[in-house]
C-alpha positions, 0 to 999 in steps of 0.5 A: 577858773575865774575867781569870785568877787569877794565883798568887803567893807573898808573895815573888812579888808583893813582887817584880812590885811592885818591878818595877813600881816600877822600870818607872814610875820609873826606867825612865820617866825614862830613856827620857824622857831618851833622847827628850829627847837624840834630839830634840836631834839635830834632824831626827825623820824620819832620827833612828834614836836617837828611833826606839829611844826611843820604841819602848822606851818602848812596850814599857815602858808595854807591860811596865807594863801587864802587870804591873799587870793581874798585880797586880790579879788576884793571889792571894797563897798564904798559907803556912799553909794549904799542908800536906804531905799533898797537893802544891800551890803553895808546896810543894817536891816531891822526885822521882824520875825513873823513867826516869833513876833521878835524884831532882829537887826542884821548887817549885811555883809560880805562872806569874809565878814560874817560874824553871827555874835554881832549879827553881821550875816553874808549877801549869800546866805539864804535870809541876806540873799531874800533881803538883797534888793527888798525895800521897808515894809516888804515881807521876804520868805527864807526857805530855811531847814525848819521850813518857810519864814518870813520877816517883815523889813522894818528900817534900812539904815547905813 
């Protein structure tokens, strides 16, 4: 199966690798002490504290896993190859909302790095996918649940 490219800016990746430095550190020591209090409660077969810890130390080698596939296959944006003429990733693109009359600012980012509370959407969402490629003033459509929305690019900055 041939992986997919993951999309990162250098502050993205900078921030899988220290996730995943904490995982295979921190996190697997912790939970390793946790295995090593429970396992002291005797018994294993009525020990839920046991239980829990190996479940948690499944779903972090789960997570560790994850991550360093992530890694492997990123492909970090270099900031000067993002320009202003065209929307990529890296860019923050101010909209307007045609329907609400509202004007919204997104950074378009990679899937790994979406963060809604800052605006940061994905390339591969609907709206960061009808904005890919769009240059100012151009009016893009979305087909969203609620129906067809357009937004009007207003300014295209790094």
């Amino acid at each position: 199966m041939e992986e997919k490219e993951v999309l990162l800016t250098q502050e993205g990746f900078n921030n899988l690798e220290k996730e995943l430095n904490y995982l295979r550190t921190e996190k697997r020591a912790e939970i390793a002490e946790r295995i090593k209090v429970a396992l002291g409660f005797g018994d294993l077969s009525e020990n839920s504290e046991y239980d829990e810890a190996k479940t948690a130390q499944a779903e972090n080698e789960v997570k560790i896993a994850e991550l360093e596939n992530k890694v492997r296959h990123a492909k970090i944006i270099d900031e000067k190859e993002i320009d202003t003429e065209t929307v990529q990733v890296g860019n923050i693109v101010k909209v307007l909302d045609m329907e609400f009359d509202e004007k919204i600012e997104y950074t378009i980012v990679g899937s790994t790095e979406v963060n809604l509370l800052e605006n940061k959407i994905s390339n591969e969402s609907p709206l960061g996918a009808a904005l890919l490629g769009a240059k100012k003033n151009k009016v893009v459509e979305v087909n969203a649940p609620a129906g067809v929305m357009k937004y009007k690019i207003l300014s295209i900055k790094k």
